[in-house]
C-alpha positions as CSV (number, residue, x, y, z in Angstrom):
1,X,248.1,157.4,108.2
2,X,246.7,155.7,105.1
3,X,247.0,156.4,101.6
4,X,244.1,157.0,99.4
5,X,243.9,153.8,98.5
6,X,244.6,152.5,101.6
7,X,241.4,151.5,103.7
8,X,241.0,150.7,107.5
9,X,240.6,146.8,107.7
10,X,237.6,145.8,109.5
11,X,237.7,142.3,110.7
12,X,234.9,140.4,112.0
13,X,236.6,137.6,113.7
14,X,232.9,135.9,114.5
15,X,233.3,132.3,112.8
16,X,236.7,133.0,111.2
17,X,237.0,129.7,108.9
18,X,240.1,129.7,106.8
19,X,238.2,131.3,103.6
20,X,238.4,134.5,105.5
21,X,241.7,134.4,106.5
22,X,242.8,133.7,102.8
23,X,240.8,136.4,102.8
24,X,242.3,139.0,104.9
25,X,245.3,138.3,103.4
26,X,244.7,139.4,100.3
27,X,243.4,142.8,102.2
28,X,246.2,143.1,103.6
29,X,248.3,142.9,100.6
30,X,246.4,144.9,99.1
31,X,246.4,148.0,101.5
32,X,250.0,147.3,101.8
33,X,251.1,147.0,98.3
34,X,248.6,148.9,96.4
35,X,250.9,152.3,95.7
36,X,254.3,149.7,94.7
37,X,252.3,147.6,92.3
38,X,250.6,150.0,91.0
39,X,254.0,151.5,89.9
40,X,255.3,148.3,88.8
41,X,252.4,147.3,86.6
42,X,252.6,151.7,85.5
43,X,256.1,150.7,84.2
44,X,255.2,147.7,82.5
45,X,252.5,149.8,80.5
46,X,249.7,147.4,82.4
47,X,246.7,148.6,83.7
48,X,246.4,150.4,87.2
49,X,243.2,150.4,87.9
50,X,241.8,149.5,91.4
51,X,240.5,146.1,90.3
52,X,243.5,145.0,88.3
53,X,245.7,145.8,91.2
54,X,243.5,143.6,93.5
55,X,243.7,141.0,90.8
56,X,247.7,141.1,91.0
57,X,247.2,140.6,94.5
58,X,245.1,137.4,94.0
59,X,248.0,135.8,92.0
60,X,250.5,136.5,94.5
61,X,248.8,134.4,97.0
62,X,247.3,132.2,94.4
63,X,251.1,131.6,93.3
64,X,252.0,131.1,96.9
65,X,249.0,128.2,97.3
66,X,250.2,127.3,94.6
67,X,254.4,127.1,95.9
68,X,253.0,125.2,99.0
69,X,251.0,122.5,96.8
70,X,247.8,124.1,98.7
71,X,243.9,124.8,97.6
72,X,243.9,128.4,97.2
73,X,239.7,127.6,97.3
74,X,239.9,125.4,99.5
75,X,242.6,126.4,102.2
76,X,243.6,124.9,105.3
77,X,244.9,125.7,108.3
78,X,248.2,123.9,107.5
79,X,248.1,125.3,103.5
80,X,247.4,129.2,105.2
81,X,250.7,128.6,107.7
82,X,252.9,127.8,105.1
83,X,251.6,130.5,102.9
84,X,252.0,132.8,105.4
85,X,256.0,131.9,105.9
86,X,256.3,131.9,101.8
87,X,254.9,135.5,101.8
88,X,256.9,136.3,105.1
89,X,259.8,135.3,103.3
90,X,259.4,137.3,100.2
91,X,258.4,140.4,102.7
92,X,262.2,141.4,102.6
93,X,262.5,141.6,99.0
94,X,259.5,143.7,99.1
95,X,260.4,145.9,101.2
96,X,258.0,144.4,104.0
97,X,258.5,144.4,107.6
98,X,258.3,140.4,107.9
99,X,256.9,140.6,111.3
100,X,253.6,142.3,110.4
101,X,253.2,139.2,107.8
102,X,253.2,137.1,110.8
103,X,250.6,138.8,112.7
């Protein structure tokens, strides 16, 4: 069941480029992580609102590109792998099933 701020990821898989993969991820982190950051950023007196959430979200994989020494706007399928194993990695701490990172 999803939280409210949860929504049902709809993926079009027609022409998936690695954009939309960067993409997804980001959705996916964000329907994951949504209710945890939003408490972090709640006990850090910083904004909660839906947009600054999704914001944090795009740093974490920004900062991941950036751990890799990949494009974050210009990904590739090599720069998206080893993001996914730096986010897989940091799943644990999170509290994160690693395998659904790897899906």
């Amino acid at each position: 069941m999803l939280s409210p701020n949860q929504k049902h990821l709809e993926v079009d898989l027609y022409d998936i480029n690695p954009e939309k993969v960067r993409d997804l991820i980001i959705d996916y982190l964000y329907n994951e992580k949504c209710d945890e950051i939003k408490m972090t950023r709640k006990m850090l007196h910083l904004g909660t609102s839906d947009s600054e959430i999704y914001k944090t979200v795009v740093q974490i994989v920004r900062l991941a590109f950036v751990e890799v020494g990949g494009n974050f706007d210009q990904p590739t399928v090599d720069s998206l792998e080893r993001v996914m194993d730096i986010l897989a990695s940091k799943a644990y701490v999170w509290g994160t099933l690693i395998d659904l990172c790897r899906v």
